[in-house]
C-alpha positions as CSV (number, residue, x, y, z in Angstrom):
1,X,-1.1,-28.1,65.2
2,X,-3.4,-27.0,62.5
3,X,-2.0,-27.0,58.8
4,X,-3.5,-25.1,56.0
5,X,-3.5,-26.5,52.6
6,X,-1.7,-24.4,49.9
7,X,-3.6,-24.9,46.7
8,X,-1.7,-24.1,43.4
9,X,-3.3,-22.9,39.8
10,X,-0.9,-21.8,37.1
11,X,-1.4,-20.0,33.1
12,X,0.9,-19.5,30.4
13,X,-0.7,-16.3,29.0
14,X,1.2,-16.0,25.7
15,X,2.1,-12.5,25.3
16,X,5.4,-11.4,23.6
17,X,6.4,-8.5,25.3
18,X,8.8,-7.5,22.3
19,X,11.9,-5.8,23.5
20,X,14.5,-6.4,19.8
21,X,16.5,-3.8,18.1
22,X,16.4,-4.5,14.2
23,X,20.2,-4.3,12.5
24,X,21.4,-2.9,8.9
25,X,22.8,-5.8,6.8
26,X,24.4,-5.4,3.6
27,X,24.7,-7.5,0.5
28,X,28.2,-7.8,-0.9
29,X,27.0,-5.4,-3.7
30,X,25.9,-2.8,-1.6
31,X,29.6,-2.4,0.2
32,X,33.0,-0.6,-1.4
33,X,34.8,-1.9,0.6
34,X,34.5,-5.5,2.2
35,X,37.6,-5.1,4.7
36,X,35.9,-1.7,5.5
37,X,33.2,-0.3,7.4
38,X,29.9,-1.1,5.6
39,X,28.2,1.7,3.9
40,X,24.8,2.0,2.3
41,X,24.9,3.4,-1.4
42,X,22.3,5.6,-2.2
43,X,19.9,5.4,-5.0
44,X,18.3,7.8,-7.4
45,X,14.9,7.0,-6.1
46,X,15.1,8.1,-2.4
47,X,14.1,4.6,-1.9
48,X,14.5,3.2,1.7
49,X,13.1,0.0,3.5
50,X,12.9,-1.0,7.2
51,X,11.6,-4.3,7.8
52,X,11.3,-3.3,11.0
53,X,12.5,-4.5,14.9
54,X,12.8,-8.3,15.3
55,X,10.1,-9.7,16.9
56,X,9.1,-12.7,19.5
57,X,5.5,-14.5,19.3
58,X,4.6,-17.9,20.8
59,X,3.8,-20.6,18.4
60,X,0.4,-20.1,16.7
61,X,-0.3,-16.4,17.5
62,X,1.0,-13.9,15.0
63,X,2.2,-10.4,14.9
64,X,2.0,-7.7,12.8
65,X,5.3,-7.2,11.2
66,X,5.9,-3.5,11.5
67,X,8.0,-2.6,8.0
68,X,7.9,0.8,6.5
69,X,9.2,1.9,3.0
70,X,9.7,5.9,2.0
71,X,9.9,7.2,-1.5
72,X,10.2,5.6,-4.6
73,X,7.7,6.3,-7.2
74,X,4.7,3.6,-6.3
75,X,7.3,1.2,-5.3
76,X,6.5,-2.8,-5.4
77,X,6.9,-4.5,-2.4
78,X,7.9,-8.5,-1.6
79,X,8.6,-10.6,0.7
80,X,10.6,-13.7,1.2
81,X,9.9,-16.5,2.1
82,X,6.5,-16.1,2.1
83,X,5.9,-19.0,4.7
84,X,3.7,-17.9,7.8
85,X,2.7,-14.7,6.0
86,X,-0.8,-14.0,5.9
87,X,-0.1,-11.8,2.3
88,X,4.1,-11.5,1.1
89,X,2.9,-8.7,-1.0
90,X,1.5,-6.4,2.0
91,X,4.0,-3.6,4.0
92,X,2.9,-4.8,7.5
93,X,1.5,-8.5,7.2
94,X,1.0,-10.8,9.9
95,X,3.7,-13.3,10.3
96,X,2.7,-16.4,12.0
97,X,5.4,-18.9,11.5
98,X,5.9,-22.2,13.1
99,X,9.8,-21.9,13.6
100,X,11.9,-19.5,14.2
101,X,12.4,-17.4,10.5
102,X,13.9,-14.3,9.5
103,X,11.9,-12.3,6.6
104,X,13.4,-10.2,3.7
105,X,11.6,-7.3,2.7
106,X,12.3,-5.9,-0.8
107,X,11.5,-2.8,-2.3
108,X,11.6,-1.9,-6.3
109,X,11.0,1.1,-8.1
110,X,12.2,3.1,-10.6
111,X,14.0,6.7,-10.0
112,X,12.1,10.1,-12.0
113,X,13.7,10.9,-15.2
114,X,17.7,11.6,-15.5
115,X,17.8,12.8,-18.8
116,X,17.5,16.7,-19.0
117,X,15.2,17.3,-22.2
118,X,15.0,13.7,-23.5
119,X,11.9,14.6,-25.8
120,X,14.1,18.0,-27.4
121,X,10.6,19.9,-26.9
122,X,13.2,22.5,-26.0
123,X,15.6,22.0,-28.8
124,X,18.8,19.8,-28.4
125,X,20.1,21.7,-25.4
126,X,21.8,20.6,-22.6
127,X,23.1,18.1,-24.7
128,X,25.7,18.6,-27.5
129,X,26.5,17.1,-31.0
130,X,28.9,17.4,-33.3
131,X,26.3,18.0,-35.9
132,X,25.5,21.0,-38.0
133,X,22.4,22.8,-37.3
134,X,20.4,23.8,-40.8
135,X,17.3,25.0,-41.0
136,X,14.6,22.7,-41.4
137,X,13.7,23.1,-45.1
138,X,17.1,23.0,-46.6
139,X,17.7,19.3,-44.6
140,X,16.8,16.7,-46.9
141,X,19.3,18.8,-49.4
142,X,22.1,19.3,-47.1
143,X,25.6,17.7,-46.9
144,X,26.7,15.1,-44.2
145,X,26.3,14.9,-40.6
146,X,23.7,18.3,-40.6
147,X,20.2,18.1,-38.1
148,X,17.4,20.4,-37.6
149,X,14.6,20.0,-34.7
150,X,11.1,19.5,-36.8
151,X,8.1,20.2,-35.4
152,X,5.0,17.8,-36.1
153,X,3.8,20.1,-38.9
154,X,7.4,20.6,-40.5
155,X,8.0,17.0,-40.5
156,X,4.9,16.0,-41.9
157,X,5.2,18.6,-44.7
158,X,8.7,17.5,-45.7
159,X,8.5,13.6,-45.1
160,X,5.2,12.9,-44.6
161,X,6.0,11.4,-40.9
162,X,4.7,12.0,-37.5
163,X,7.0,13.4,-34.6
164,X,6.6,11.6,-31.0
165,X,5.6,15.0,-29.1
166,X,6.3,19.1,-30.3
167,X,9.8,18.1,-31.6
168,X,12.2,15.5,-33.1
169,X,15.8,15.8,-34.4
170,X,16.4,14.6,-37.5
171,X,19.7,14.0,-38.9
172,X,21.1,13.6,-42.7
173,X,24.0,11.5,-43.6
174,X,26.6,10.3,-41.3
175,X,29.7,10.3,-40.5
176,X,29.8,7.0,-38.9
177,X,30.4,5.5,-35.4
178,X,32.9,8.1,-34.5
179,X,30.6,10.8,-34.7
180,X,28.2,11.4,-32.0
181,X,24.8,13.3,-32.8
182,X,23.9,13.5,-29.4
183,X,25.4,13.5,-25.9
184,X,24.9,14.0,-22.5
185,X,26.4,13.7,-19.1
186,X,24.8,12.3,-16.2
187,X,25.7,11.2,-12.7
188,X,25.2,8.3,-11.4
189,X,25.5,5.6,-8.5
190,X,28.3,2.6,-8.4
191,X,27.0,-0.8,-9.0
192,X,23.0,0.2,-9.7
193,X,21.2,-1.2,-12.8
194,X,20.1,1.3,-15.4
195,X,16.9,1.0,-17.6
196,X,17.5,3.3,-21.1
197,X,15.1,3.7,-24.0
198,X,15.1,5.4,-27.2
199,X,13.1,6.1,-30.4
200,X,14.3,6.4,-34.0
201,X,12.6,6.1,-37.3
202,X,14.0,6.5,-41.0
203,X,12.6,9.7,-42.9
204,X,14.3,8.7,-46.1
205,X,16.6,6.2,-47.0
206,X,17.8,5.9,-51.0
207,X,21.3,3.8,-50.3
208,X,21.6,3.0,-46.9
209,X,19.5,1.8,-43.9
210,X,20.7,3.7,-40.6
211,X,21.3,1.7,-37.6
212,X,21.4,3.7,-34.3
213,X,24.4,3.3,-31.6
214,X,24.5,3.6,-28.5
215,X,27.4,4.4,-25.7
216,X,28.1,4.9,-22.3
217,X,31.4,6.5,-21.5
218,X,32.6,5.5,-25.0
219,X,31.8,1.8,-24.9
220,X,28.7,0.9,-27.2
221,X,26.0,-0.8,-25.5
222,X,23.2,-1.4,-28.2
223,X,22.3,-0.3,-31.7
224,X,19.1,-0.6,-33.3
225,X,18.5,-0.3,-36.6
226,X,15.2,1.6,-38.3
227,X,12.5,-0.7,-39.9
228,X,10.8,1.6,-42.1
229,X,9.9,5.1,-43.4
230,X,7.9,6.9,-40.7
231,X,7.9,3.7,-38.1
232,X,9.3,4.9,-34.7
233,X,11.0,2.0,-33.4
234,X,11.8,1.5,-29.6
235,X,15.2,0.5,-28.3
236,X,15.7,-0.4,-24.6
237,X,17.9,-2.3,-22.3
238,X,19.7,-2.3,-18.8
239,X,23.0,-0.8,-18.2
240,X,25.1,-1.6,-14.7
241,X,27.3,1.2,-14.0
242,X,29.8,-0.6,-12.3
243,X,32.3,1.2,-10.5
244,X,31.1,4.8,-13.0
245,X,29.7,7.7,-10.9
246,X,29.1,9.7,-13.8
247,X,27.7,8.4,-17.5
248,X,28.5,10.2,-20.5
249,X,25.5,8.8,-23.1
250,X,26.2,9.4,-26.7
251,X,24.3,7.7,-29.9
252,X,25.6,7.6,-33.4
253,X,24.7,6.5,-37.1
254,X,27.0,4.0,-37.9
255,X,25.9,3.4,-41.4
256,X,28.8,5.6,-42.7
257,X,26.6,7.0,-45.7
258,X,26.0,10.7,-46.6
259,X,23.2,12.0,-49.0
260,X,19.7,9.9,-48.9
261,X,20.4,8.6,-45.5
262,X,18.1,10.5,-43.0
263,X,16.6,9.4,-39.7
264,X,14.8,11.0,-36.9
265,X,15.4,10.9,-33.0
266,X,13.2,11.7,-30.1
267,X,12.7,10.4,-26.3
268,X,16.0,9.4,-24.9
269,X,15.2,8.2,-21.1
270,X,17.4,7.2,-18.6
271,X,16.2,5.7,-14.9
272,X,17.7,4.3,-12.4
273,X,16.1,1.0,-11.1
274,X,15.8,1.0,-7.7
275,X,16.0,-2.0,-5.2
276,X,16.5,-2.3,-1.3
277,X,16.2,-5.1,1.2
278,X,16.1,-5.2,4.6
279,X,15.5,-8.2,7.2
280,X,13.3,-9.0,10.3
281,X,13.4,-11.7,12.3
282,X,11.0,-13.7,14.2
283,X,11.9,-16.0,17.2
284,X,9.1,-18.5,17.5
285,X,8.7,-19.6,21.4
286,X,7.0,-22.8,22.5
287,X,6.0,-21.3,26.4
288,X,4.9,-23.0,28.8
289,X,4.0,-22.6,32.4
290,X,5.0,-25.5,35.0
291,X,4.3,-25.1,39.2
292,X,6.5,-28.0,40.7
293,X,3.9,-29.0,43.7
294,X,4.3,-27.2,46.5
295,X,4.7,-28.6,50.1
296,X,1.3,-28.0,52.3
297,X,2.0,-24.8,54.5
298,X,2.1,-24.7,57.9
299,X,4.2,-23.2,61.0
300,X,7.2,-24.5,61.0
301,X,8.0,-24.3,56.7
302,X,6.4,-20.6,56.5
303,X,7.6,-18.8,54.2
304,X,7.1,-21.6,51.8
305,X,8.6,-21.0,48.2
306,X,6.6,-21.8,45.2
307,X,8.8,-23.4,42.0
308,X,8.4,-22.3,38.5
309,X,11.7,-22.8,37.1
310,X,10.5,-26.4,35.3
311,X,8.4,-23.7,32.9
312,X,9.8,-23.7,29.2
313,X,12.3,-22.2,28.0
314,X,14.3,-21.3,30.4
315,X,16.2,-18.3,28.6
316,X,14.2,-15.2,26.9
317,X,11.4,-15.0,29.2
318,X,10.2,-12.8,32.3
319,X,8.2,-14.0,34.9
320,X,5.4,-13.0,36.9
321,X,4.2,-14.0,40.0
322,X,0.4,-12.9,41.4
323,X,-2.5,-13.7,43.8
324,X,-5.8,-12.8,44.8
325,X,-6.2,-14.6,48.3
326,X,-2.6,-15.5,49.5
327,X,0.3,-13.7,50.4
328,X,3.7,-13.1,48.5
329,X,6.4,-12.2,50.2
330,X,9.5,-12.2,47.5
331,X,10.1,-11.1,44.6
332,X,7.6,-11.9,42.2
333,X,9.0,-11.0,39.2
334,X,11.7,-14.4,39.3
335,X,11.5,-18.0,38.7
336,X,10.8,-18.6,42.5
337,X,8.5,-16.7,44.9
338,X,8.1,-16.9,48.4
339,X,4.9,-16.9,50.0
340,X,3.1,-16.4,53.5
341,X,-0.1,-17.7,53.2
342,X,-2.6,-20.2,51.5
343,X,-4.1,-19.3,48.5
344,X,-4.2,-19.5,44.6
345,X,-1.3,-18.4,43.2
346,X,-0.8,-18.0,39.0
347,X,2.3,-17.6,37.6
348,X,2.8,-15.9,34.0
349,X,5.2,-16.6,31.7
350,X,6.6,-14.2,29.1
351,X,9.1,-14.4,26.2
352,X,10.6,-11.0,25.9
């Protein structure tokens, strides 16, 4: 009887045919509720990041991770770790690690303005104080705890000082801590970092030097105190609003002092600063392709089945059986394929 020889050739073409579904997680500060459903808190900035679905290469060629971030004000990106990256500061860089890693993307930026009129180029409103309004020329002579909105020209005429855009409040005397000059009410989110600035600057000062306070729902966060006649001076810092949804800001003189104690106030500027994170991961597969020998074909062992279930791994993968001169007869989309006829056979291997 005449037998035919079966000849055998076999490829692992590495390509990731990428079928993953990326998840939401959340940091313990991003959740009310741990014993609760997890929900994402929003921020000021519209800020949102996607790292994007989890991904499957074979060792040594990378992919393109495919992130995306929306809004934010020319947001900074990151990521972490930076291992296998080709650049941890691009949106979509190619991620080519050696084992299995999962990647953090992280957006910053910070949110537009949340102070209403900030800069008083339209007087003091929304805000309110418990001030007296006098007109600009009789300030310097007034009693306690009066203000007037200068203009540049006004306040250089009376002081000799510059204001910090159209307008600045100036205030004469005090009436200490307890009494606010300015307020205003803002909301806000639970457990998001805050950055705050403000300007002041002494106009005159016979007896007393004022020192500016600050307070968020009635609790003083700062004070800065002026360093000379006609130096604006910049105040900053970070509040956490906690478990607050709404911020009532209010600033005070608390040198308690009343005649020859006059300062001016301009730019108060509240933003939120905006961070989100989300994760990809990226299995790393080692594949390999593996033909166990086959048997020489002939009458009496046709159909003869071909053996790739030595290939590597042995989870995660798809298989895919072809020829160009024999005959398959089975499935060819499983670990074993039966076949009819000699020929060259290849067998693909690949992770999902």
């Amino acid at each position: 009887m005449q037998k035919f020889s079966l000849f055998t050739f076999f490829l692992a073409i590495v390509i990731i045919d990428v079928v993953a579904q990326s998840t939401i997680k959340f940091s313990k500060s991003d959740v009310c509720d741990e014993s609760a459903i997890a929900v994402k808190l929003p921020n000021a900035c519209g800020l949102m990041v996607n790292a994007g679905p989890d991904i499957t290469i074979c060792q040594g060629q990378g992919k393109i991770l495919n992130a995306s971030v929306v809004g934010g004000n020319a947001p900074t990106l990151e990521w972490q770790s930076a291992d296998g990256l080709d650049d941890p500061t691009k949106l979509k860089p190619t991620a080519n690690p050696t084992v299995t890693t999962t990647y953090t993307l992280t957006a910053r930026a910070m949110s537009n303005e949340l102070i209403v009129n900030g800069g008083l180029e339209g007087g003091i409103s929304p805000s309110t104080t418990s001030y007296n309004l006098v007109g600009w020329m009789s300030l310097p002579t007034s009693s306690n705890s009066n203000y007037s909105i200068f203009t540049y020209p006004q306040i250089s005429s009376q002081f000799g000082c510059s204001t910090r855009g159209a307008n600045s409040m100036v205030c004469h005397g005090s009436g200490g801590v307890g009494q606010n000059f300015w307020c205003q009410t803002i909301a806000v989110n639970p457990g998001r970092d805050y950055k705050f600035s403000f300007w002041i600057m002494s106009v005159f000062n016979f007896f007393f030097t004022p020192n500016i306070v600050m307070k968020i729902n009635n609790v003083t966060i700062t004070s800065g105190a002026t360093s000379g006649i006609c130096s604006w001076d910049e105040v900053s810092g970070v509040w956490n609003s906690g478990g607050n949804t709404s911020a009532t800001i209010c600033f005070a003189n608390s040198t308690n002092g009343a005649f020859g104690n006059a300062f001016a106030f301009d730019d108060v500027s509240f933003k939120e600063c905006c961070e989100e994170k989300d994760d990809v991961k990226v299995t790393v597969y080692e594949i390999e392709a593996l033909i166990t020998d086959p048997e020489e074909i002939n009458c009496k062992n046709r159909p003869l089945t071909l053996d790739g279930s030595a290939s590597k791994p042995s989870t995660g993968v798809t298989y895919e059986w072809s020829t160009t001169n024999g005959k398959i007869i089975g499935p060819a989309n499983m670990s074993k394929v039966q076949i009819d006829a000699p020929g060259n056979y290849k067998l693909k291997v690949k992770g999902q």
